[in-house]
TITOR-428096 format. One line per field, with one value per residue (C-alpha): z, y, x; residue in three letters; chain. Coordinates in pm, 1 decimal. Each point is the difference from the previous one (the first is absolute). Layout:
c3 c(Z, ...) .
c2 c(Y, ...) .
c1 c(X, ...) .
resn c(ALA, ...) .
chain c(A, ...) .
//
This chain:
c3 c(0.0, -120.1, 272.8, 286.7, 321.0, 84.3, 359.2, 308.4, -10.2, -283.6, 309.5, 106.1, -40.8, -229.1, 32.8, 371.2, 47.3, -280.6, 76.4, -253.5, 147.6, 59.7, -318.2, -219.5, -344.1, 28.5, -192.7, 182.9, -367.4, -36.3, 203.1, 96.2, -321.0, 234.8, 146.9, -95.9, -180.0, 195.1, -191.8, 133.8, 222.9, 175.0, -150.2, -100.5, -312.9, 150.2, -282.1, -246.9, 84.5, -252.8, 174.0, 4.3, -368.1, -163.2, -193.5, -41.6, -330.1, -137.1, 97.1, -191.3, -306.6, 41.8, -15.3, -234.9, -273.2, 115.8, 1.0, -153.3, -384.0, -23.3, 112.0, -221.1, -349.7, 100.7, 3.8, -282.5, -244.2, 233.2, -150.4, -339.5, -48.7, 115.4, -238.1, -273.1, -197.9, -53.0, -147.4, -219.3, -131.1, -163.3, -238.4, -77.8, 283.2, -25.0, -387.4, -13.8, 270.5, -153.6, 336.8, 46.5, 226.8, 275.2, -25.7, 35.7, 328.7, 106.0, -46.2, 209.5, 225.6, 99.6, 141.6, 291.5, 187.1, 63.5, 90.1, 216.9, 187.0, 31.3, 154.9, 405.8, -95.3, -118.9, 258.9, 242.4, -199.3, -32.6, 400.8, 28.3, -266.2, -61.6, -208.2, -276.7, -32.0, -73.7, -220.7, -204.2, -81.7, -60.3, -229.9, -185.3, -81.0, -144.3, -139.6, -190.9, -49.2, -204.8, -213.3, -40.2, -100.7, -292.8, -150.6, 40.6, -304.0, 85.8, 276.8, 225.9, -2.8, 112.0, 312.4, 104.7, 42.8, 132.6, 209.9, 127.7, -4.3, 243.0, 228.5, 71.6, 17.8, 245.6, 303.3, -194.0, 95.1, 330.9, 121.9, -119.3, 221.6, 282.0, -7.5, -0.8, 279.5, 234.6, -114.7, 112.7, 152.7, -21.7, -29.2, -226.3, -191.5, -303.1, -212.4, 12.7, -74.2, -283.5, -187.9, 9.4, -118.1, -243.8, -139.4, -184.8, -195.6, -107.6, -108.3, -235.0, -111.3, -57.8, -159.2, -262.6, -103.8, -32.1, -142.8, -283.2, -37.9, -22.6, -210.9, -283.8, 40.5, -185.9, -219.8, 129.6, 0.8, -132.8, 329.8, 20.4, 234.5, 263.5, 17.6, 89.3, 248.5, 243.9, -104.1, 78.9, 311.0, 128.2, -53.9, 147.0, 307.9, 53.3, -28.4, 231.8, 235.9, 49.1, 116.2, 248.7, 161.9, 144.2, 60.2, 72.9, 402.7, 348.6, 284.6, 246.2, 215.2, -243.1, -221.6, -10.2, -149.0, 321.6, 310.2, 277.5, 170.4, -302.2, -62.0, 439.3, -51.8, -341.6, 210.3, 311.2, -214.6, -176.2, 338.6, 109.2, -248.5, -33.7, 261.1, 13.2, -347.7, 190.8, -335.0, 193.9, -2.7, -279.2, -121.6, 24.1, -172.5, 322.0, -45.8, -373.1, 132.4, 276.9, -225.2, -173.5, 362.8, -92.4, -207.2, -98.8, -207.5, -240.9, -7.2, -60.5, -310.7, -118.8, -33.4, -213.2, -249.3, -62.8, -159.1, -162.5, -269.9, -172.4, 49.0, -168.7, -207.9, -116.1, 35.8, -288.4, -223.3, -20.0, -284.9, -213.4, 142.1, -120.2, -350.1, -41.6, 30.3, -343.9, 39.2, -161.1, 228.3, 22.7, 88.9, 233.0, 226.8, 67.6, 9.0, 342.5, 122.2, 144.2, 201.6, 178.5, 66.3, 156.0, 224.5, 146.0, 27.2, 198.7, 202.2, 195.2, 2.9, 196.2, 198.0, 92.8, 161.7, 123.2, 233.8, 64.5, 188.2, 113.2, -141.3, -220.9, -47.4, -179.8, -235.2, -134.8, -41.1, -240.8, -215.0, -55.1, -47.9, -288.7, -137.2, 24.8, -184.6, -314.0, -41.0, 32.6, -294.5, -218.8, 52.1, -129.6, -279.1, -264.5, -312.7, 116.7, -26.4, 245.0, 267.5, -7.1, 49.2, 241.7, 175.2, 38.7, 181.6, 286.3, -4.0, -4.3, 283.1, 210.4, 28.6, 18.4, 263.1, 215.1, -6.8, 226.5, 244.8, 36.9, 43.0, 239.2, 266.5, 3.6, 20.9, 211.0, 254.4, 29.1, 301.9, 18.3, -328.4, 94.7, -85.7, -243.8, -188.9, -32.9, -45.8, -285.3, -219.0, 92.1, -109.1, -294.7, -98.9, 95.8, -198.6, -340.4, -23.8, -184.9, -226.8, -134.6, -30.7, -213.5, -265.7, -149.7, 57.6, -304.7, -267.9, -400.1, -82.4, 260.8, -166.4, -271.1, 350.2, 91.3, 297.3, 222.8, 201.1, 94.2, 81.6, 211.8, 184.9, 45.1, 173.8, 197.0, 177.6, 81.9, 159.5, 215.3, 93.2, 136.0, 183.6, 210.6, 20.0, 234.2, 167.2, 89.5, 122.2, 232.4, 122.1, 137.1, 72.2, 242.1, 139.7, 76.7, 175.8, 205.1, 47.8, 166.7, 238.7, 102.3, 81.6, 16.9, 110.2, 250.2, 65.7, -404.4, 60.5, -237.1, -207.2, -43.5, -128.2, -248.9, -115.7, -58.3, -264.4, -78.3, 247.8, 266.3, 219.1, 0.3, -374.5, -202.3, -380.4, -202.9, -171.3) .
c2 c(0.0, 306.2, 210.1, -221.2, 108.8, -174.6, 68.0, -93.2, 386.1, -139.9, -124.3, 351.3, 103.1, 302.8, 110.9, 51.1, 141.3, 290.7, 87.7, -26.4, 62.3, 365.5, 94.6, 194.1, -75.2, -420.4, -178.8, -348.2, -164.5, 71.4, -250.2, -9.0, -166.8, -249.4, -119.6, -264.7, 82.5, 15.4, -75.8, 173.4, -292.7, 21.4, -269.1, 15.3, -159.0, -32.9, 44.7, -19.0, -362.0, -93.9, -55.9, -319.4, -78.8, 235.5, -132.6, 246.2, -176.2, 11.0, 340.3, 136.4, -196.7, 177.9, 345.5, -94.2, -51.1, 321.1, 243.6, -83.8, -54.5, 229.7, 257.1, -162.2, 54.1, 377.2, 81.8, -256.3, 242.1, 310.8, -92.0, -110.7, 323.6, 210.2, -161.1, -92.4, 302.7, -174.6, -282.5, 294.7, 164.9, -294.8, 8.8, 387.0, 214.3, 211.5, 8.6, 116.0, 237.0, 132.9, 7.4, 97.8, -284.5, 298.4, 45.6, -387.6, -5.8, 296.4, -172.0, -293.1, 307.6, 160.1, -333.2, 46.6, 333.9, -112.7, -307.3, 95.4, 289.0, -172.6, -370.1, 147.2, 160.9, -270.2, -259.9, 228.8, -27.0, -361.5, -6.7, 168.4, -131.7, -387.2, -118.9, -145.5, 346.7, 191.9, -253.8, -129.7, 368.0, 105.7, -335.6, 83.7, 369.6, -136.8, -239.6, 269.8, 220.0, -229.0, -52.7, 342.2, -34.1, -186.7, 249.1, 321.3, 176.3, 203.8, 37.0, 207.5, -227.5, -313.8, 262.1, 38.0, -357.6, -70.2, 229.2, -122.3, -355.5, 117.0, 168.5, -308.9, -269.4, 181.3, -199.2, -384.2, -85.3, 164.8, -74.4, -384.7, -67.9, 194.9, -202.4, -334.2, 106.3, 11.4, -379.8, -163.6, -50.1, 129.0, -380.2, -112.0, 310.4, 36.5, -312.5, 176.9, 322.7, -134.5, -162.4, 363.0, 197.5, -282.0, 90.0, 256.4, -257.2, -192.5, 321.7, 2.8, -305.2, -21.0, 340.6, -71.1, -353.8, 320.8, 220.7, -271.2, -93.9, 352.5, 108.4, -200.1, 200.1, 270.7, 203.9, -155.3, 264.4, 232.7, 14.9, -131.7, -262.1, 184.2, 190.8, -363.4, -37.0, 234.6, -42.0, -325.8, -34.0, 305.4, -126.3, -337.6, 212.0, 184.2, -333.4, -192.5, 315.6, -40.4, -381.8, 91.7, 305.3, -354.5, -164.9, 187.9, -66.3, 221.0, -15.5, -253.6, 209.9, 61.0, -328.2, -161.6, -288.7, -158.3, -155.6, 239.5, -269.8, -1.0, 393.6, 33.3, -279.1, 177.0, 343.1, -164.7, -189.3, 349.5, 152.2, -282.6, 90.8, 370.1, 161.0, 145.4, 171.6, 312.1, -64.0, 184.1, 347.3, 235.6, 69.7, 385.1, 281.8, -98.9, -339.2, 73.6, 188.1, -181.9, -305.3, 245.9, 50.1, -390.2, -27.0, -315.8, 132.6, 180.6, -352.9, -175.4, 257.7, -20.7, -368.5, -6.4, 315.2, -180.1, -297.8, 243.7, 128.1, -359.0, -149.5, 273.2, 67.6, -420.2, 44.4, 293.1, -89.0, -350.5, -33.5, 254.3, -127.2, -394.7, 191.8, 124.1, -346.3, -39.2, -110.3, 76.2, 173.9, -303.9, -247.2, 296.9, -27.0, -401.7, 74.4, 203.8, -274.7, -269.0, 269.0, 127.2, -398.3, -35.8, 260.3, -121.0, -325.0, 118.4, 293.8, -320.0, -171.0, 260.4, 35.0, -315.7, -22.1, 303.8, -127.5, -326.2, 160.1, 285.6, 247.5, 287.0, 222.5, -296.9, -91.1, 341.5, -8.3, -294.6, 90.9, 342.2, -171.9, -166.8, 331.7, 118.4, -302.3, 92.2, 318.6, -76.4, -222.9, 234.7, 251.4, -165.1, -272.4, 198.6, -275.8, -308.9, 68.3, -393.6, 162.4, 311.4, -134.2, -257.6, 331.9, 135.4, -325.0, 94.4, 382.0, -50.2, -345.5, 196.8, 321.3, -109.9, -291.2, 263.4, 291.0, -211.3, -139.7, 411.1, 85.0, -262.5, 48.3, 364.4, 12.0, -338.3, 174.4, 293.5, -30.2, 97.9, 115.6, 373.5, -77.6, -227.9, 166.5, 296.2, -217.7, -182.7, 308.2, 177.4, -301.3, -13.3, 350.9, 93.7, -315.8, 84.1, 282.5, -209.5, -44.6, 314.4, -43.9, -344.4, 195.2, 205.0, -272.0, -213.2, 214.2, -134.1, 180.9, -182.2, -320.3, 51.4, 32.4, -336.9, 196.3, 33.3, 296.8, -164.3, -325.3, 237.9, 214.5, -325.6, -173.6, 289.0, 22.4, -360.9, 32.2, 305.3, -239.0, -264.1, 277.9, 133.4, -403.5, -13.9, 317.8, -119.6, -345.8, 180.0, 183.6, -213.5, -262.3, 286.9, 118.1, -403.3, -39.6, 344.4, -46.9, -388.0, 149.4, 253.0, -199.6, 121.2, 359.9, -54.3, 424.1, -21.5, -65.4, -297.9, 293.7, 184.6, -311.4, -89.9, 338.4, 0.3, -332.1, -138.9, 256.3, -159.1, -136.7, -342.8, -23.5, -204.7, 26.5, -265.2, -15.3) .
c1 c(0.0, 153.9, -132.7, 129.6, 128.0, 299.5, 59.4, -193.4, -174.1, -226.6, -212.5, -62.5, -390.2, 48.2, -352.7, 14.7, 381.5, -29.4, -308.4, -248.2, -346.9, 73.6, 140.5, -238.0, 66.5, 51.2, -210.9, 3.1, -49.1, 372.4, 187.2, 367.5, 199.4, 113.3, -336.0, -254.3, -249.5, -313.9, -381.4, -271.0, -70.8, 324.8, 134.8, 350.9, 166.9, 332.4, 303.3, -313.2, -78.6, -276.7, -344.6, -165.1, -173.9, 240.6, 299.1, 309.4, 68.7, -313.0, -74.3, 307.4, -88.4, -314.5, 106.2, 304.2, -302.0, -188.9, 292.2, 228.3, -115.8, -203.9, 291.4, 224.1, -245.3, -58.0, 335.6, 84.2, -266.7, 132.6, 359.6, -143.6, -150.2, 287.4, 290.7, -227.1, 129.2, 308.6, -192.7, -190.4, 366.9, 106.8, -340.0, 54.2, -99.7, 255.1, 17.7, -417.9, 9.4, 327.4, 203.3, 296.2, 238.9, -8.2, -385.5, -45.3, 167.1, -150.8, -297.4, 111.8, 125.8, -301.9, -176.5, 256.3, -99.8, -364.4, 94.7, 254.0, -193.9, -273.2, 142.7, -78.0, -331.5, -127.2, 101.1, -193.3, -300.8, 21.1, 9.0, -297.5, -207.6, -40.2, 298.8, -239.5, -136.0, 258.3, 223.6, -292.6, -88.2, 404.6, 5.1, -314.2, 158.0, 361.0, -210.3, -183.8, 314.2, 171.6, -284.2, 15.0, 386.9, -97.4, -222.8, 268.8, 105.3, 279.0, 318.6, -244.6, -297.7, 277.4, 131.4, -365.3, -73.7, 373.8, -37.8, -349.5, 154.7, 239.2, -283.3, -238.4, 264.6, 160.5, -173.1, 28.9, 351.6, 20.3, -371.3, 34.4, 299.2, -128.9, -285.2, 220.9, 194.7, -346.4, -37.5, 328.9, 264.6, 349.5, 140.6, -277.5, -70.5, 313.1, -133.0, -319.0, 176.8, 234.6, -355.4, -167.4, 319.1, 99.9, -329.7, 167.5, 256.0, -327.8, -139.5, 273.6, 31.0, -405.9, 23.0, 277.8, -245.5, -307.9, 216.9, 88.3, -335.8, -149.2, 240.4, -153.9, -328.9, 195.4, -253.4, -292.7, -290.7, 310.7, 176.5, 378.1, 99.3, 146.7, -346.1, -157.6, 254.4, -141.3, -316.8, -62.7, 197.1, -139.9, -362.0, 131.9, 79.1, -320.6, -192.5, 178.5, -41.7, -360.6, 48.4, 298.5, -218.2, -204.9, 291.8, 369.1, 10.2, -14.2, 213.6, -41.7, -207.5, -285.0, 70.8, -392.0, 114.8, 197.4, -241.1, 63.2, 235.0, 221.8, 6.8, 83.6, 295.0, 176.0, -29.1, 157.5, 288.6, 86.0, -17.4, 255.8, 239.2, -54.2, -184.0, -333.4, -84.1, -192.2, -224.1, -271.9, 206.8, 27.1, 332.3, 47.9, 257.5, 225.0, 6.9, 141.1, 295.4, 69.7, 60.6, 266.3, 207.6, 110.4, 291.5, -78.5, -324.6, 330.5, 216.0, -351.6, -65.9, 382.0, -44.8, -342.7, 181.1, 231.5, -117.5, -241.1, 202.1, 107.4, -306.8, -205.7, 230.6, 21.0, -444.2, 23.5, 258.7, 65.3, -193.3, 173.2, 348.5, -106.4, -100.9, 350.8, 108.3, -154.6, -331.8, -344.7, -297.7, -167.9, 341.2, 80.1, -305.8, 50.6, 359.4, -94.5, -227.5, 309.7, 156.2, -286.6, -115.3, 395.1, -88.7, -313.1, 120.7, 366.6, -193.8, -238.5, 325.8, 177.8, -287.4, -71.8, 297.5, 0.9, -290.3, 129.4, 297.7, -182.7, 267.6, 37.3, 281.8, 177.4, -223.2, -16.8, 385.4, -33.9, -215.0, 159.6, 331.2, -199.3, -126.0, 335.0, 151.6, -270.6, 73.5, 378.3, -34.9, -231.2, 292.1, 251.9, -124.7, -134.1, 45.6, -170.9, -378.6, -54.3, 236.3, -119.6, -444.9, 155.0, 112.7, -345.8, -112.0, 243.9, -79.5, -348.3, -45.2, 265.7, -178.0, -350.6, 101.8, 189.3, -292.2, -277.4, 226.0, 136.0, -347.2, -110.8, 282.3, -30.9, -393.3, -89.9, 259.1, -219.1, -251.0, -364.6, -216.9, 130.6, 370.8, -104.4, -221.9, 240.2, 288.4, -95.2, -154.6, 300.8, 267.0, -164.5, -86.1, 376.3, 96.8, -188.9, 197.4, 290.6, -285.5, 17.7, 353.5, -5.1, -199.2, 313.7, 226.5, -45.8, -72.2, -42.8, 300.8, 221.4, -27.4, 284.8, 195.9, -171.7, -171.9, 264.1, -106.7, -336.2, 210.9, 268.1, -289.8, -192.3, 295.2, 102.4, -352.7, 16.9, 332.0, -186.4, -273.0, 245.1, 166.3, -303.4, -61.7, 276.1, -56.6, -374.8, 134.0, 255.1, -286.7, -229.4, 241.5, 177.0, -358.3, -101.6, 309.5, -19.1, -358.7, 43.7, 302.3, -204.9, -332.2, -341.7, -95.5, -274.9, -25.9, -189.1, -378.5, -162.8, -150.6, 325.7, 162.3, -280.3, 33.6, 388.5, -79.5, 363.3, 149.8, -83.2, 295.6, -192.6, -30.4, 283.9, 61.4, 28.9, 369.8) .
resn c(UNK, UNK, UNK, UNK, UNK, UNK, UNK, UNK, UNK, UNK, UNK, UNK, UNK, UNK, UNK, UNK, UNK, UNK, UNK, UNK, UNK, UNK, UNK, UNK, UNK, UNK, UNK, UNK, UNK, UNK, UNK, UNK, UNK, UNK, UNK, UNK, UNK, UNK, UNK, UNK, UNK, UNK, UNK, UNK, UNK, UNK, UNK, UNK, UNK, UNK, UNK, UNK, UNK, UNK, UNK, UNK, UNK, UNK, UNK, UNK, UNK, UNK, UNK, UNK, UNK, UNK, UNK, UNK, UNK, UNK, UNK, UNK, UNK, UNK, UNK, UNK, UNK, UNK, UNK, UNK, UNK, UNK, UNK, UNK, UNK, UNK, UNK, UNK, UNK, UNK, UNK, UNK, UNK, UNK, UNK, UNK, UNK, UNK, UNK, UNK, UNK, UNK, UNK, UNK, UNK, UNK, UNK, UNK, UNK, UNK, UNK, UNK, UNK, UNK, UNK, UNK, UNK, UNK, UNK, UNK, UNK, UNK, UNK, UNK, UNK, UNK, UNK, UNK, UNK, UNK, UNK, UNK, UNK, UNK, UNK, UNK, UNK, UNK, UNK, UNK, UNK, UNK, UNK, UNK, UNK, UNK, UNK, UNK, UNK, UNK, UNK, UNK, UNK, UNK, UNK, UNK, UNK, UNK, UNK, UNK, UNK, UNK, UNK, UNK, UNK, UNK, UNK, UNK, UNK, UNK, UNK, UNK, UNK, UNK, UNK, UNK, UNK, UNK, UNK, UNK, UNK, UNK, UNK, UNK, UNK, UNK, UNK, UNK, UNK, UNK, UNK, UNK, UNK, UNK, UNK, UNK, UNK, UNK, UNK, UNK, UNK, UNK, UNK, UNK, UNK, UNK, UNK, UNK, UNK, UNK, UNK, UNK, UNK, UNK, UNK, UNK, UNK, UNK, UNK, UNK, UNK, UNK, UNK, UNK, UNK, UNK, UNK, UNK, UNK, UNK, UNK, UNK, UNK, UNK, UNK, UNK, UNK, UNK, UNK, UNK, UNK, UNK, UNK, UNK, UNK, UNK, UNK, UNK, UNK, UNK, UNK, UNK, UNK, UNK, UNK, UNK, UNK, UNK, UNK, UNK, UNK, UNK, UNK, UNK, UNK, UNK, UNK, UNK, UNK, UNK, UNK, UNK, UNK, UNK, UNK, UNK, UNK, UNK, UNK, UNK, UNK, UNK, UNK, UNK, UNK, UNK, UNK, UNK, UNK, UNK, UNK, UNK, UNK, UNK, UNK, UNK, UNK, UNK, UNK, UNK, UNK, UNK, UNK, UNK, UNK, UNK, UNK, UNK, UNK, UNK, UNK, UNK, UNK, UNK, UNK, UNK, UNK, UNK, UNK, UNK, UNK, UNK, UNK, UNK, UNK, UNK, UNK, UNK, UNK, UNK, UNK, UNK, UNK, UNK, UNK, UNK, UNK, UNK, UNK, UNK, UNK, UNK, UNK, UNK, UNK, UNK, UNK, UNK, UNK, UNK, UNK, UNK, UNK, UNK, UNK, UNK, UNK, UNK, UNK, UNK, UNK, UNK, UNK, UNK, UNK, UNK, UNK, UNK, UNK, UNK, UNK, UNK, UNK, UNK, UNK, UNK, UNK, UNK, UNK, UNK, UNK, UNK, UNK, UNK, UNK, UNK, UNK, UNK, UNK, UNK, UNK, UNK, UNK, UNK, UNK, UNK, UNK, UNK, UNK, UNK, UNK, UNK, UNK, UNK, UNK, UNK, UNK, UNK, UNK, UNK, UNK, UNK, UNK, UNK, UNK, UNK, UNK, UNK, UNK, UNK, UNK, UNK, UNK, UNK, UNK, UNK, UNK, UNK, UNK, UNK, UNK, UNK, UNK, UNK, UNK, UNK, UNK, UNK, UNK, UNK, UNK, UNK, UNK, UNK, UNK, UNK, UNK, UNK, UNK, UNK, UNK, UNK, UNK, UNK, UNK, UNK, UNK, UNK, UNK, UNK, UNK, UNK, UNK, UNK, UNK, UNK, UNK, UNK, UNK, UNK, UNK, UNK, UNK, UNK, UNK, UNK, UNK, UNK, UNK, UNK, UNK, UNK, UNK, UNK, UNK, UNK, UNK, UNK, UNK, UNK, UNK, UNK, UNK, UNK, UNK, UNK, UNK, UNK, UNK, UNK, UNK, UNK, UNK, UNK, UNK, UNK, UNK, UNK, UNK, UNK, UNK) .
chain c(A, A, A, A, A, A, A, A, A, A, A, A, A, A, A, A, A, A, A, A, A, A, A, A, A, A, A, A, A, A, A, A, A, A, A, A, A, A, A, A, A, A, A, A, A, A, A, A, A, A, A, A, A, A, A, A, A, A, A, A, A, A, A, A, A, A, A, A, A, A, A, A, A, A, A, A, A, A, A, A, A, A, A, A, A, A, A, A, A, A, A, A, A, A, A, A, A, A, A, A, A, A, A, A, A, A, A, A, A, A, A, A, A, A, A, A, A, A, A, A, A, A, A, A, A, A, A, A, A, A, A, A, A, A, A, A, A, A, A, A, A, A, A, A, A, A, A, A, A, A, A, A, A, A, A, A, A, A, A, A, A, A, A, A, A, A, A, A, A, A, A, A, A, A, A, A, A, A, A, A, A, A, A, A, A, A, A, A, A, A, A, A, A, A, A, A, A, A, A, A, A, A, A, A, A, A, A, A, A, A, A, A, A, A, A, A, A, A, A, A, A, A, A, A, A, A, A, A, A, A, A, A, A, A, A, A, A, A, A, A, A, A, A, A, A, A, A, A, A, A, A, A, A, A, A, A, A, A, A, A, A, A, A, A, A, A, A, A, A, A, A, A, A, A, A, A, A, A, A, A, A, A, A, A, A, A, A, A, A, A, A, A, A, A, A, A, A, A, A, A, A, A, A, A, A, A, A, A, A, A, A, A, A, A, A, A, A, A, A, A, A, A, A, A, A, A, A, A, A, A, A, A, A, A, A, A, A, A, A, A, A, A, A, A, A, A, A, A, A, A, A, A, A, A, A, A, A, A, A, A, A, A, A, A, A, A, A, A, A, A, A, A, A, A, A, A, A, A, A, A, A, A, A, A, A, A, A, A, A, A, A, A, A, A, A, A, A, A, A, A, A, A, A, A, A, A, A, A, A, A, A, A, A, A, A, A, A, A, A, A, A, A, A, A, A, A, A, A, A, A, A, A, A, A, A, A, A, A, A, A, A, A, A, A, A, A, A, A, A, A, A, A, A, A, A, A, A, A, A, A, A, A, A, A, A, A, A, A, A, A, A, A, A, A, A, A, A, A, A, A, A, A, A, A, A, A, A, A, A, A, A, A, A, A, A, A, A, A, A, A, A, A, A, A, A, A, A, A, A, A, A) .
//
């Protein structure tokens, strides 16, 4: 138990020695981290022993099939949607809308700002609205935005909808993992983690197989392909947006799909592991920038940026970097199918034993030692065309493997859905900044130079996410060890330490 008191003081009654009953403000549905959880007929579920008629196993297989898919398929048409314009270049976006290569990535450009500013925003609405309100509605509008893309006649009409892209997928990414890390577990969570984010590397495998399917529409009702592109994935989205508003689930606490017994025993095994939630409390302006007095919140941001850059900047361009291998539109799109499969297949790899051993700093290192080894070779070989696609296998599988575990360690260490909340719209938001950055860094013109600078830049942000890697292992590894020698502090009352989340002296982080 991660919240365990190893010395003999964890027999201490904490609600009588800080004195509880006189303070004001403690709600007594927030309970010491440390405690058992209590039901409301005083019965405890000590270490979040399963009640009688309820099977732990079961139970997770249960909400494995309600949360997680259904996560997994709105980011999966979230991602689709996003990067489906690189699909759309290679059948003669830029050629109709007579871009310039600096217009095109401004294009890809302005989806960042929106997306970036609004990341915290839009976790707070998700905490106070139902979670299946607020996504299905942001799905249904980038749903409807990229059909829009598709029917754009000019540079200004594709900055509108980028721009609106940016604005209601803002909450997808941050909001989905929020909501997974009020489901599980710290030990049990990064497999479930690494299947949501590795949604993205099926998004573009499946949309390379679209792309090269759509792309024979070409001229049908006198639209080109890469009109049918968005289109049709768009319209895919808004469909499937009316099903999920029935079916994307709540948090635990309003979940009407568990028996009361089952919802009591996931809230008491979360509470086991990370402490009371203080769900009931609204997170105010002070909670935001008291989150920002934490150093960590900067290393935790450092780490997402930068794996940002390559993997964005792979998620854009791969498809016009396998074209300058010599390759038709339609051999280029299931060219970039195997390396986005590879990826999915070595990101539930990493993770799975990620979980098994209950570890994470090192299992980012080897999968960014992979990255690094692809974009070493793409450097340097520049005459074998095998080499070079081999190349993008380890690029791609080391980047996308490394990017959930990075985001699992630094948000399941986060206590409470205050710190949480904030923590994972701001990693993110922060993060998606390289984004803008990856769409300059492989422009047309580069590939006569066999694209070294986006290789270089690429590289050199991965080699800055290792870095703050280290610093954020040296960080909570020092503040576990200072926090055991120092033992509990019994002058904090049991709302004071519910409020301080992953602050608390009692609290351990996961390494």
């Amino acid at each position: 138990m991660r919240f365990a008191l190893e010395t003999d003081e964890k027999q201490v009654n904490h609600n009588d020695t800080n004195g509880l009953h006189g303070q004001s403000k403690y709600d007594p549905d927030i309970a010491h981290p440390a405690a058992g959880y209590t039901t409301g007929t005083d019965a405890p579920y000590s270490d979040a022993t399963p009640p009688e008629g309820i099977s732990e196993r079961r139970l997770m297989t249960k909400i494995d099939l309600r949360v997680i898919p259904v996560l997994s398929i709105l980011y999966l048409l979230a991602f689709l949607d996003r990067t489906n314009v690189a699909n759309a270049a290679v059948f003669g976006l830029s050629s109709d809308l007579n871009l310039t290569p600096i217009q095109y990535s401004t294009a890809l450009t302005i989806f960042f700002p929106p997306y970036i500013l609004f990341e915290i925003p839009s976790n707070l609405i998700l905490k106070r609205l139902k979670p299946h309100v607020w996504l299905s509605v942001c799905m249904f509008m980038f749903g409807l935005v990229t059909l829009c893309q598709g029917l754009v006649n000019n540079w200004g009409g594709l900055m509108t909808t980028r721009f609106l892209l940016g604005v209601f997928e803002a909450g997808m990414f941050p909001g989905s993992f929020y909501l997974i890390s009020m489901w599980y577990v710290r030990a049990e969570a990064q497999k479930r983690y690494t299947f949501f984010f590795a949604s993205t590397s099926l998004a573009g495998a499946f949309g390379g197989l679209l792309a090269s399917a759509i792309g024979k529409m070409d001229g049908l009702s006198g639209y080109r392909g890469w009109r049918w592109v968005f289109i049709l994935e768009g319209l895919l989205t808004c469909v499937v947006s009316f099903i999920f508003f029935f079916i994307i689930p709540d948090f635990p606490e309003e979940a009407k799909w568990l028996t009361k017994a089952e919802a009591a025993f996931v809230k008491a095994r979360l509470q086991d592991d990370q402490g009371k939630s203080a769900r009931e409390r609204k997170i105010t302006g002070k909670d935001v920038l008291n989150c920002f007095k934490d150093y960590k919140f900067f290393l935790g941001g450092f780490m997402y940026f930068g794996l940002i850059v390559p993997a964005y900047g792979y998620a854009y361009f791969s498809p016009t970097i396998i074209r300058s291998y010599g390759y038709s539109p339609i051999q280029t799109q299931l060219h970039s199918v195997p390396p986005w499969a590879v990826s999915f297949a070595m990101s539930m790899l990493i993770a799975t034993f990620s979980d098994w051993t209950r570890h994470r700093f090192l299992f980012t290192l080897i999968p960014i030692s992979i990255a690094v080894a692809g974009f070493g070779v793409l450097l340097t070989v520049h005459d074998n065309r095998n080499v070079q696609y081999m190349a993008l296998f380890l690029a791609s599988s080391g980047v996308y493997a490394a990017m959930p575990i990075i985001v699992c360690w630094f948000q399941m260490n986060l206590g409470g859905h205050h710190r949480r909340a904030v923590g994972s719209a701001w990693q993110v938001g922060f993060g998606n900044i390289g984004g803008i950055i990856s769409t300059y860094i492989f422009p047309s013109s580069d590939a006569r130079n066999f694209f070294r600078l986006g290789y270089s830049v690429s590289l050199g942000f991965i080699c800055l996410s290792a870095f703050t890697c280290c610093l954020y292992f040296v960080a909570v590894w020092t503040q576990n060890r200072s926090r055991l020698k120092a033992g509990p502090d019994l002058s904090l009352t049991e709302y004071e330490k519910v409020e301080k989340g992953d602050l608390n002296p009692e609290y351990r982080y996961m390494l």
